[in-house]
C-alpha positions as CSV (number, residue, x, y, z in Angstrom):
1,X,-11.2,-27.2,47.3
2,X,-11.3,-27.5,43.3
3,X,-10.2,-24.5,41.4
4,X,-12.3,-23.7,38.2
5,X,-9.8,-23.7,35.2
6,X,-10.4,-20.0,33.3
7,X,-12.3,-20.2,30.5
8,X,-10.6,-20.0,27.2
9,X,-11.9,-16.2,25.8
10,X,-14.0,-16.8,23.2
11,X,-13.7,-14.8,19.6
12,X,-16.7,-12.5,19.2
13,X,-19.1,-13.3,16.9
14,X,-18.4,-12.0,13.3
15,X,-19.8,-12.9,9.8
16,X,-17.6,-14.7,8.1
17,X,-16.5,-12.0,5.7
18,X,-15.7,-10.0,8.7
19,X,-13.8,-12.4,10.7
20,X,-11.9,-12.9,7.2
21,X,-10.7,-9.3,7.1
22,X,-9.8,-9.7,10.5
23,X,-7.2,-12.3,10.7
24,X,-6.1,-10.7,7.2
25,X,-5.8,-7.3,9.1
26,X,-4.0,-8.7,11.9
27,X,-1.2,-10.8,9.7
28,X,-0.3,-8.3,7.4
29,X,1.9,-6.2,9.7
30,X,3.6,-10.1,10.8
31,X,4.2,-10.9,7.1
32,X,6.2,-7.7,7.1
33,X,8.3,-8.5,10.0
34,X,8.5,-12.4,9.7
35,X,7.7,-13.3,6.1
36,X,6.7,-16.7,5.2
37,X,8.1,-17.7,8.6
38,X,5.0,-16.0,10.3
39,X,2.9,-18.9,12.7
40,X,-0.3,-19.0,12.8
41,X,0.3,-18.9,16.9
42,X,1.5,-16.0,16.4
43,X,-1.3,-14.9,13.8
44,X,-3.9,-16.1,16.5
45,X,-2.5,-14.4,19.2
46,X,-2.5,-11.1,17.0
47,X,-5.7,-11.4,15.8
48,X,-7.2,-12.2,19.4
49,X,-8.5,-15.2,18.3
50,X,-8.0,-18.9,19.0
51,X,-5.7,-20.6,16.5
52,X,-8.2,-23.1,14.9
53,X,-10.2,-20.1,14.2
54,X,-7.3,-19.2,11.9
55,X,-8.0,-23.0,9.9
56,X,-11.6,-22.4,10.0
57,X,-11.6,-19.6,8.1
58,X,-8.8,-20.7,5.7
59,X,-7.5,-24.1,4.4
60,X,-4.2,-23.4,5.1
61,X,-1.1,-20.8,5.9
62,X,-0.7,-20.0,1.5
63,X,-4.2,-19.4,1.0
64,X,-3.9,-16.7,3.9
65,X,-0.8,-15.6,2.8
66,X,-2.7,-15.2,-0.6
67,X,-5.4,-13.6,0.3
68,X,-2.8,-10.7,2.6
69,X,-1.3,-9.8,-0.2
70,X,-4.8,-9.5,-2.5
71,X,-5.7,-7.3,0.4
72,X,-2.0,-5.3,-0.1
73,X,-2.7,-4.5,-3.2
74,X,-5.9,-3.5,-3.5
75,X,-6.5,0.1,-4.7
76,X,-9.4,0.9,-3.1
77,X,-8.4,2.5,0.2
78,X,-5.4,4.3,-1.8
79,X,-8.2,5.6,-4.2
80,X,-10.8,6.6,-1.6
81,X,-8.1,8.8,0.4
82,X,-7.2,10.4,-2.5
83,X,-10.6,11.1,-3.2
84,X,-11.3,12.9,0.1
85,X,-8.7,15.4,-0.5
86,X,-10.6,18.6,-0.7
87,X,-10.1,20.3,-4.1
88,X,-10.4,23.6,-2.0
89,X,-6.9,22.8,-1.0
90,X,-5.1,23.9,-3.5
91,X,-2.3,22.7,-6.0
92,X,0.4,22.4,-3.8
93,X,-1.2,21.6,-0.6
94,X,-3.8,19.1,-2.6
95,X,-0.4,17.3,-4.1
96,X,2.0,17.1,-0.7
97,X,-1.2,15.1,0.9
98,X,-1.5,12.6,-2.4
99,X,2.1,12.2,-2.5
100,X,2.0,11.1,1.0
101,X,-0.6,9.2,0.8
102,X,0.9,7.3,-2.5
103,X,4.1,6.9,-0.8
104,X,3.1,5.4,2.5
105,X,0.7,2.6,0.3
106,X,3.7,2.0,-2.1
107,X,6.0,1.8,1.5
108,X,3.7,-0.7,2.9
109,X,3.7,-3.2,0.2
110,X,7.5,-2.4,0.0
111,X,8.1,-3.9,3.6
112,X,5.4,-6.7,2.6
113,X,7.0,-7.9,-0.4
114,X,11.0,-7.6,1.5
115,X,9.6,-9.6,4.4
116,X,8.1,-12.0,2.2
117,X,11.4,-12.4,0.0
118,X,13.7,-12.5,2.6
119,X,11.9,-15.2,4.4
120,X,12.1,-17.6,0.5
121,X,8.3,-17.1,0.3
122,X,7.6,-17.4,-3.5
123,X,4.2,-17.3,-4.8
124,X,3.2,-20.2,-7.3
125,X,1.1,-20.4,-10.3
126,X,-2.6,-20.4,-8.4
127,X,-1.6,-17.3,-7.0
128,X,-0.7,-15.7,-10.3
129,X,-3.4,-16.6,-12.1
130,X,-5.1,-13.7,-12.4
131,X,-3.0,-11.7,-15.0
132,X,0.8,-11.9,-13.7
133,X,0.8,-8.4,-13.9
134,X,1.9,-7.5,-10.5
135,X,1.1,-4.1,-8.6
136,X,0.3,-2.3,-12.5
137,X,-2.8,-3.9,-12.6
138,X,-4.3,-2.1,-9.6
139,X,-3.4,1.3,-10.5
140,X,-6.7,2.4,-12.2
141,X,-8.7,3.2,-9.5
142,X,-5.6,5.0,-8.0
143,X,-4.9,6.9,-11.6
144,X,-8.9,8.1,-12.3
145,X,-8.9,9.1,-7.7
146,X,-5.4,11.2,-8.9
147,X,-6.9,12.7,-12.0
148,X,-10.1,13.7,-10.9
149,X,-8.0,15.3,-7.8
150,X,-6.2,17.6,-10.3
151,X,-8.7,17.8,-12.7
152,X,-9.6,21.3,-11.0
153,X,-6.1,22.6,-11.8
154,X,-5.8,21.6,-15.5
155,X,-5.0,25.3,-16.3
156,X,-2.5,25.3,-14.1
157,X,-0.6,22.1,-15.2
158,X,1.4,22.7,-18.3
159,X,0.9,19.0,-19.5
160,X,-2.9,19.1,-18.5
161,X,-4.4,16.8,-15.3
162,X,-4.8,13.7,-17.2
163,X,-0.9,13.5,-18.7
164,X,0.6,14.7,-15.4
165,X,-1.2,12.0,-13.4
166,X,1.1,9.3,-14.7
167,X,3.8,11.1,-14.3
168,X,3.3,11.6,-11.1
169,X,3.0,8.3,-9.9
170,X,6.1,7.7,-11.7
171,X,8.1,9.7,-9.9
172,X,6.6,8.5,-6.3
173,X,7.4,5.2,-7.4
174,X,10.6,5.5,-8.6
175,X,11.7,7.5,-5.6
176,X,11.0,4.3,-3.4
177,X,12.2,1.9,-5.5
178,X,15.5,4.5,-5.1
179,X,15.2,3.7,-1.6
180,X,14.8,-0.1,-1.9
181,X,18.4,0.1,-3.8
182,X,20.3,2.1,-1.3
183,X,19.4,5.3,-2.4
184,X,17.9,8.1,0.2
185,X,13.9,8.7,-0.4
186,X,12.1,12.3,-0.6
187,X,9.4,13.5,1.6
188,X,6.4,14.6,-0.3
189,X,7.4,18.5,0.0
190,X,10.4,17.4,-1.7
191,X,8.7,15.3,-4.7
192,X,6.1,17.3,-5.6
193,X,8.8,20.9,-5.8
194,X,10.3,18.6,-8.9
195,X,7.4,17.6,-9.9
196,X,5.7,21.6,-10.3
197,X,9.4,22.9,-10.8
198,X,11.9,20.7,-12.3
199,X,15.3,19.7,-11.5
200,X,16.9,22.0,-13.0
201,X,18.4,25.5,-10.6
202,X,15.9,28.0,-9.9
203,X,17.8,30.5,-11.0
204,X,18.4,30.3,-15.0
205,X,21.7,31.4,-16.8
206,X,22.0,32.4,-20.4
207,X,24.3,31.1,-22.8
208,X,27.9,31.6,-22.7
209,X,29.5,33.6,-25.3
């Protein structure tokens, strides 16, 4: 008696924009953890797909690679959750949950771009040639989302919504590139009591005579 051989599952049928974002979805988290060195076995098996759907859908490992990290840094999912953060909330509240959200897109690319370094991954000129600006170049879209978030609370900023969006980001940004150097990072409670407050103690002494 002949045993039938299982057939080999195949990938539903998506559009090719859709089975793009899929592949792209499901190597992004391997590029963190293996870098360059990533397969496209293990891409496939992540993606649930067979591996020459991988090569159908791109020419080759870079251009995949290249279009991961255009999806990494694009601002648009950044900028749409900070725009769904009610007003209504408050100051305080409205900040801790845009600091958070900031902070775990600026993490994510963190653990992207360490992967992809530690791994000898470099990208070459086709991949730069859109501006060579790096991660600046997408913060628009994140900026006006911020702004508009506090523009409710302009009275209550001393600096005014628009001033006190940059330095905002600032600080999130510098607090993980703290964290890439050694140094501990802040949870948004944290960040955004120096950002309302200051540093400085909160309880003031006059001069000595």
């Amino acid at each position: 008696m002949t045993v039938a051989s299982p057939r080999r599952r195949r990938a539903p049928a998506m559009s090719p924009e859709d089975r793009r974002d899929s592949i792209v979805r499901a190597t992004l988290p391997l590029l963190a953890e293996h870098g360059g060195n990533v397969t496209t076995s293990q891409i496939a098996k992540a993606a649930g797909i067979a591996e020459g759907t991988v090569f159908r859908v791109f020419a080759d490992k870079k251009e995949l690679i290249g279009a991961c990290l255009e999806a990494a840094f694009r601002p648009d999912g950044l900028a749409a959750e900070l725009t769904a953060i009610p007003a209504t909330e408050g100051l305080h509240k409205s900040l801790v949950r845009a600091v958070g959200a900031i902070g775990a897109h600026v993490d994510r690319l963190g653990s992207l771009m360490q992967g992809l370094a530690a791994s000898g991954y470099r990208q070459d000129d086709r991949e730069n040639a859109d501006g060579g600006d790096g991660p600046m170049r997408h913060l628009g879209p994140i900026s006006e989302a911020l702004s508009a978030l506090l523009a409710p609370h302009d009275g209550e900023l001393r600096l005014g919504a628009e001033r006190s969006t940059g330095y905002l980001i600032g600080l999130v940004f510098v607090d993980r590139l703290a964290g890439r150097f050694g140094g501990s990072t802040a949870d948004p409670e944290e960040l955004v009591d120096l950002f309302l407050r200051g540093a400085g103690s909160s309880t003031e002494e006059g001069p000595q005579a």
